[in-house]
matplotlib code that plots the C-alpha trace (Angstrom):
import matplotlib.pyplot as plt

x = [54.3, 53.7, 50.7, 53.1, 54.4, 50.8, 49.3, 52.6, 53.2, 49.0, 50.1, 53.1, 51.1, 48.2, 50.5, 52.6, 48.9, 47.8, 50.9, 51.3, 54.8, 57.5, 59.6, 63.4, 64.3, 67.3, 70.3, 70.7, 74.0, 72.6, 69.5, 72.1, 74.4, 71.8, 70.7, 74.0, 73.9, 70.7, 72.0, 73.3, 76.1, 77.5, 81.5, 83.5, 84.7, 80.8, 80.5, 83.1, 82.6, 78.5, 80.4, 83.7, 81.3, 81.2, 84.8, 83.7, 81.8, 84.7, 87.3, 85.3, 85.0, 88.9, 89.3, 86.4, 88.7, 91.9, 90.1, 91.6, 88.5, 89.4, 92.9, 94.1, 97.8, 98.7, 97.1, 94.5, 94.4, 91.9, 88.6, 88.4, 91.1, 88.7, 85.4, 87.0, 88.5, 84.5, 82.5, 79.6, 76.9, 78.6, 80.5, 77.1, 75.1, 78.0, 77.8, 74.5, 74.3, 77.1, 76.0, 72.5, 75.1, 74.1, 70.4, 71.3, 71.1, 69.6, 68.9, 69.0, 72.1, 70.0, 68.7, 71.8, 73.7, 70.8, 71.8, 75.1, 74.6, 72.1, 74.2, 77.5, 75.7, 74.2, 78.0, 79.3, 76.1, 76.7, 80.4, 79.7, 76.4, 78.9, 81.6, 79.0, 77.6, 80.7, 81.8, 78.8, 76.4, 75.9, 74.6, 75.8, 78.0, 77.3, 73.4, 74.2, 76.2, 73.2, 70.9, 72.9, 73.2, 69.7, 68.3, 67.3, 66.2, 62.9, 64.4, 65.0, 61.8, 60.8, 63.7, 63.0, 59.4, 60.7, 62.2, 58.5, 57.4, 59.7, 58.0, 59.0, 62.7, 62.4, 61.5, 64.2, 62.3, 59.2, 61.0, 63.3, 60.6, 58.4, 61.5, 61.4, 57.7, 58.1, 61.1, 60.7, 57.6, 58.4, 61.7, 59.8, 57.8, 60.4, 62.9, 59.4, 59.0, 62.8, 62.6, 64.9, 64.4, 62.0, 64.7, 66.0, 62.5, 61.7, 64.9, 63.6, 60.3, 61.6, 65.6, 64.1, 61.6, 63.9, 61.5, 62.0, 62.1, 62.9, 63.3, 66.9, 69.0, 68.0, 69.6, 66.8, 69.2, 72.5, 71.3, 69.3, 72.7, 74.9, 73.1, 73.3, 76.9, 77.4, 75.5, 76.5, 78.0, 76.5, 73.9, 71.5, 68.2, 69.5, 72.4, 69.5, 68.4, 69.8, 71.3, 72.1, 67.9, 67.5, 67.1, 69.0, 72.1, 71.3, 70.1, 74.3, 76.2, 77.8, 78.4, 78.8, 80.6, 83.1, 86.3, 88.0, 84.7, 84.6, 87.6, 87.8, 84.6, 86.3, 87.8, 85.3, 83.1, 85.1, 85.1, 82.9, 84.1]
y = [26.5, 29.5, 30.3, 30.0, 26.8, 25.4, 26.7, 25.7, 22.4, 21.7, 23.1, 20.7, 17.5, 18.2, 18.5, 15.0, 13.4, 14.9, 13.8, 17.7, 18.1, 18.1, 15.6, 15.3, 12.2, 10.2, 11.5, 9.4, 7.8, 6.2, 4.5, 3.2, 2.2, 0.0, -1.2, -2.5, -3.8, -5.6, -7.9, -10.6, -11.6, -7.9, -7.4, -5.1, -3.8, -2.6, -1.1, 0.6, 2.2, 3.2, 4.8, 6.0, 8.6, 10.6, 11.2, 13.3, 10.1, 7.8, 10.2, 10.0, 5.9, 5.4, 7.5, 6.0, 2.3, 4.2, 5.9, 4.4, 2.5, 0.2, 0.1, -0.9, -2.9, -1.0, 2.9, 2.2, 4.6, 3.3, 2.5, -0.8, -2.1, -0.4, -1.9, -5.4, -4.6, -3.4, -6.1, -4.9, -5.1, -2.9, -0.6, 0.5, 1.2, 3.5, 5.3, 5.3, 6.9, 9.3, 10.6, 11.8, 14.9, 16.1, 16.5, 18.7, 22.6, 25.2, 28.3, 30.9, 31.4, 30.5, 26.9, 26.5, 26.5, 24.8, 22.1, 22.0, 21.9, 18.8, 16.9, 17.1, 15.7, 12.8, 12.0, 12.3, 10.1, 7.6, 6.8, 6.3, 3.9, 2.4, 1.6, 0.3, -2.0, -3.1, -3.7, -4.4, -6.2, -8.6, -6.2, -4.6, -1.5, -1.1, -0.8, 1.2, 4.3, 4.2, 4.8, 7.4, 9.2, 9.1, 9.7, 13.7, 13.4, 14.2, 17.8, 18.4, 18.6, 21.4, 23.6, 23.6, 24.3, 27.5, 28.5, 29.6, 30.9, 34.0, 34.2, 31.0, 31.9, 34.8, 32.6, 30.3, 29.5, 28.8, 26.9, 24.7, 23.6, 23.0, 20.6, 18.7, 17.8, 17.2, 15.4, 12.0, 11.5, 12.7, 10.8, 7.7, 8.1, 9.4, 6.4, 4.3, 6.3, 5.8, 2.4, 1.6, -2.1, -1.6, -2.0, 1.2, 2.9, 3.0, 5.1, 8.9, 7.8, 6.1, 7.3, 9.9, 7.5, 7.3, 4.6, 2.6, -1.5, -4.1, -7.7, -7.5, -4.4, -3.3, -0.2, 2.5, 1.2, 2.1, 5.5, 6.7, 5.6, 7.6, 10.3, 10.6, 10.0, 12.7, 15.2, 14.9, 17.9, 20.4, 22.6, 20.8, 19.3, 15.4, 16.5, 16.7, 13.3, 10.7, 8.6, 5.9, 5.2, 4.2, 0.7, 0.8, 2.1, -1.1, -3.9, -2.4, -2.9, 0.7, 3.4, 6.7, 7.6, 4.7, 6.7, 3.8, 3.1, 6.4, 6.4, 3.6, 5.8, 9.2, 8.3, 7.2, 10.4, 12.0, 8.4, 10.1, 13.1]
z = [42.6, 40.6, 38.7, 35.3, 35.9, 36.5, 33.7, 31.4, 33.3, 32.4, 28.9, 28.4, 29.6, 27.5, 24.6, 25.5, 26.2, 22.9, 20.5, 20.0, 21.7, 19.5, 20.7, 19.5, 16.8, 17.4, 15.3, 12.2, 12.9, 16.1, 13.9, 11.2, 14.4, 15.9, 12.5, 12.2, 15.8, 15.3, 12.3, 14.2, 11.5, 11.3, 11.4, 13.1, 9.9, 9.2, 12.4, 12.2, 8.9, 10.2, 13.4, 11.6, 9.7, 12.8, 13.4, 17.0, 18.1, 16.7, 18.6, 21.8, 22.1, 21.6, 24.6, 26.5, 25.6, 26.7, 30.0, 33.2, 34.0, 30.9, 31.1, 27.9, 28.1, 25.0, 23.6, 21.1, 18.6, 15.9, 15.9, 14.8, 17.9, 20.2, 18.6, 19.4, 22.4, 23.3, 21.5, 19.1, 21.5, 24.1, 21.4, 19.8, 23.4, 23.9, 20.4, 20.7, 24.0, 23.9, 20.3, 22.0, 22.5, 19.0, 20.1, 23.2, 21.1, 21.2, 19.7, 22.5, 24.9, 28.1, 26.8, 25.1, 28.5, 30.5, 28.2, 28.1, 32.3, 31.9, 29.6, 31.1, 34.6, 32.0, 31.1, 35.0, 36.1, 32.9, 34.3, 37.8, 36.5, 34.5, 37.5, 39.9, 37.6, 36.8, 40.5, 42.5, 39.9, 36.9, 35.0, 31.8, 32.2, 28.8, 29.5, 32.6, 31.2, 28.2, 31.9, 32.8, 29.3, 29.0, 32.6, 32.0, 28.4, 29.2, 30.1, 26.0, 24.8, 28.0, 26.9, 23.3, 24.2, 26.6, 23.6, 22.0, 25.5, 26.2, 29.8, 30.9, 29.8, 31.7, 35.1, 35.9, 39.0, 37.3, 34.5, 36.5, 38.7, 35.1, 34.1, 37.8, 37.5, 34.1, 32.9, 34.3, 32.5, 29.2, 29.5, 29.6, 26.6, 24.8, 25.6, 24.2, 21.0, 20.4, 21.0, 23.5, 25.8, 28.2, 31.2, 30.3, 29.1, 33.3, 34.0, 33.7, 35.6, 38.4, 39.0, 41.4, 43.7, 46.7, 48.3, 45.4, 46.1, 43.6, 44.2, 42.7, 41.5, 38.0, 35.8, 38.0, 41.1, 39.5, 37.5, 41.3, 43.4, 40.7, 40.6, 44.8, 44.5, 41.8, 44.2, 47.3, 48.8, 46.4, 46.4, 44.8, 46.5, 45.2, 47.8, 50.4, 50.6, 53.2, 51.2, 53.4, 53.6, 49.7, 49.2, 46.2, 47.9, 50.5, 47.4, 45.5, 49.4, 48.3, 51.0, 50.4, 53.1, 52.5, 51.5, 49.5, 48.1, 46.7, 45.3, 43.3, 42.0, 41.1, 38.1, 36.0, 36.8, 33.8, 31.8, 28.9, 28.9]

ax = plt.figure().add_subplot(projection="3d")
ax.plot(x, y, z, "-o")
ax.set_aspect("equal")
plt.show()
């Protein structure tokens, strides 16, 4: 590791231990969402309305209910049929989670693009989460794609900290490997801060510990086991890893190398697109 990363990775986690990191807030249409989500006697009509003010996020869930995952009998075209097609519970993770968009900008060209990169892996790794769950566990799906949106958040608060440090800009090398060591921990805490349920809090921490074991498959499982899948036969180091040797890929009965397994698992890489 280079002497820069060291001295800004010792900088960085003196900063998180010390509060001093600025760390990103949730947008504010995702607070009034899950204040909405919370009151147990809310309506569609009301949710609607809270996610109807954000006609991009309101856009991108009729196409999530019309994606070929979902198969809808008939073309939903409003927001209300696609709230109660969804239910509230499962309607507002996914508002929630795709609206986290809004907080990946930047100010100069390189982050901007770093982050553009890291979220559009977030939505690939939220659909696949979402179709295991669906076919191999018990699990939410709903909870599942909010894993997979949220698995590299940790990454956020690294770039917009690169942004004040020109020399760390400067060294992708030193930065990307800053962001490896980094991002699973900050992730955490920020998932805490934000208040999220503690099944999903563990995500950014433990997504990458290939040696993992649970007693039964959890949302870590199906973010770790997406995130393989999304990799293989690329370039990058995830790609590197033998996948058939994770317990989680064992604990889910999924094989990669199954070609009708992988199939059925295609499609709903571009789900939340």
């Amino acid at each position: 590791m280079s002497d820069l990363a060291e001295k800004v990775q010792q900088d960085v986690v003196e900063a998180i231990d010390n509060d001093d990191l600025v760390l990103p807030t949730l947008p504010e249409v995702a607070l009034q969402i899950r204040k909405a989500a919370e009151n147990p006697e809310v309506s569609i009509s009301t949710l609607s309305k809270v996610i109807g003010r954000d006609t991009a996020l309101s856009a991108r869930l009729i196409k999530v209910v019309n994606s070929p995952l979902l198969r809808a009998t008939q073309e939903v075209t409003d927001l209300h049929t696609a709230i109660t097609r969804l239910g509230i519970n499962y309607s507002s993770n996914l508002a929630i989670g795709l609206v986290m968009e809004q907080i990946f900008h930047a100010r100069s060209d390189v982050v901007e693009r770093k982050m553009r990169e890291v979220w559009r892996k977030s939505l690939e790794i939220a659909g696949v989460s979402y179709a295991l769950c669906r076919k191999y566990t018990q699990l939410k799906p709903d909870q599942a794609a909010l894993g997979g949106l949220v698995h590299q958040i940790g990454v956020l608060p690294i770039l917009t900290y690169a942004e004040d440090h020109n020399e760390l800009l400067s060294d992708p090398v030193s930065l990307n490997h800053v962001i490896d060591r980094i991002h699973p921990r900050l992730g955490d805490k920020l998932l805490r801060v934000w208040d999220f349920p503690e099944n999903l809090v563990k995500v950014p921490g433990q997504y990458l510990d290939f040696k993992r074991q649970s007693d039964w498959v959890d949302y870590v499982d199906l973010v770790q086991v997406a995130s393989l899948y999304c990799h293989k036969d690329t370039d990058h180091p995830l790609a590197r890893i033998d996948a058939l040797s994770v317990p989680a890929l064992r604990k889910l009965g999924f094989d990669p190398e199954n070609e009708a397994m992988c199939k059925d698992l295609e499609e709903s890489r571009s789900m939340f697109y």
